[in-house]
N, C-alpha and C positions, 0 to 999 in steps of 0.2 A: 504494500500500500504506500502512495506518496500520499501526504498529505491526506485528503477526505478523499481520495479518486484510490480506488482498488482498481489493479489492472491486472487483465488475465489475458497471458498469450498461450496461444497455440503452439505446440514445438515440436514438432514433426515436417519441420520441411524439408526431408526427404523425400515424404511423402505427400507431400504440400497437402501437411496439416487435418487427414484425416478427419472429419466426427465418428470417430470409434466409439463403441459403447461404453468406455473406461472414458474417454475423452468427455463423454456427454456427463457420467456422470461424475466428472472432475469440474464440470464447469455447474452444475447444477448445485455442487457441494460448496464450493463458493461460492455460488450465486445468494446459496441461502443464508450461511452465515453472514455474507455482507447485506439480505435486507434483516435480520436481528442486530444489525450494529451499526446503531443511530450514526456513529461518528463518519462514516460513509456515505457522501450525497453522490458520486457518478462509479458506476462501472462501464468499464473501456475495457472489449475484449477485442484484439488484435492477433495477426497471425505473424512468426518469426517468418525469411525468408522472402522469397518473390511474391508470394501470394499468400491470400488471407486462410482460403479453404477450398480444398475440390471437392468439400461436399460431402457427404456419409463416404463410412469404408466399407467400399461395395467388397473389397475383399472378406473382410470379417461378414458381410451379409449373404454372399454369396456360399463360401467355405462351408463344409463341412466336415468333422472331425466322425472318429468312429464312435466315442464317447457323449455325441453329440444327438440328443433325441429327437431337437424341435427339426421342424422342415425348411426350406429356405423360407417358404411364406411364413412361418412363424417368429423366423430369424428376421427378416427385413421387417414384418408388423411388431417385433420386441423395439426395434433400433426406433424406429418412429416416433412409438410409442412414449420412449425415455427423451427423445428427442425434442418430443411436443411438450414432454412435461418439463422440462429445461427451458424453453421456449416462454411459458408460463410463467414461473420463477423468476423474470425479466418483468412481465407483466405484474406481476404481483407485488413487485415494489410498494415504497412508501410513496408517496404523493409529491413529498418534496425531494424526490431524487431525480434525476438526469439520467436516462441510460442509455448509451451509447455503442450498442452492439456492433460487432462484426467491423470496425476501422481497422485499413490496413495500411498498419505502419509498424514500425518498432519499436519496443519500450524497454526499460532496463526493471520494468518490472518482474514477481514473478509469473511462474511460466506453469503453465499444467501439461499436461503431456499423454 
């Protein structure tokens, strides 16, 4: 956090930045304890690298492990699912907050991954 501005970047730009399901729900987990912590008016989630995000990891939705029971339609309707509820989370804010999803730039904040 600098100052009242919590920043979260994406860090996978190998893979230019993923929404994996660990990703989503890294940013969801921050998302939530910074709307329980008054001293926070903006969150700025940013992506490291060239770009911000290619968007879900169609790898992780598409795969299948042997281990693995759900089907891909359950695997892509899971990812969504967590997705939209992160998405929310944004929405959910306090009244007097500022949020500033998805700018792409770099920050020396930290990073979820």
């Amino acid at each position: 956090m600098s100052g009242r501005v919590l920043w979260l970047t994406l860090n996978r730009p190998e893979a230019r930045n993923p929404l994996s399901s660990a990703m989503i729900s890294a940013l969801k987990s921050s998302i939530t304890l910074a709307n329980n912590d008054r001293e926070v008016k903006v969150i700025v989630i940013t992506g490291s690298g060239k770009v911000f995000s290619a968007g879900h990891d169609l790898k992780e939705m598409s795969g299948r492990t042997l281990d693995d029971p759900l089907t891909r339609e359950q695997r892509v309707n899971d990812v969504l699912n967590s997705c939209a509820d992160m998405m929310m989370s944004l929405v959910k804010s306090h009244e007097s907050r500022l949020i500033s999803p998805f700018l792409t730039s770099h920050s020396s904040g930290p990073t979820t991954r």
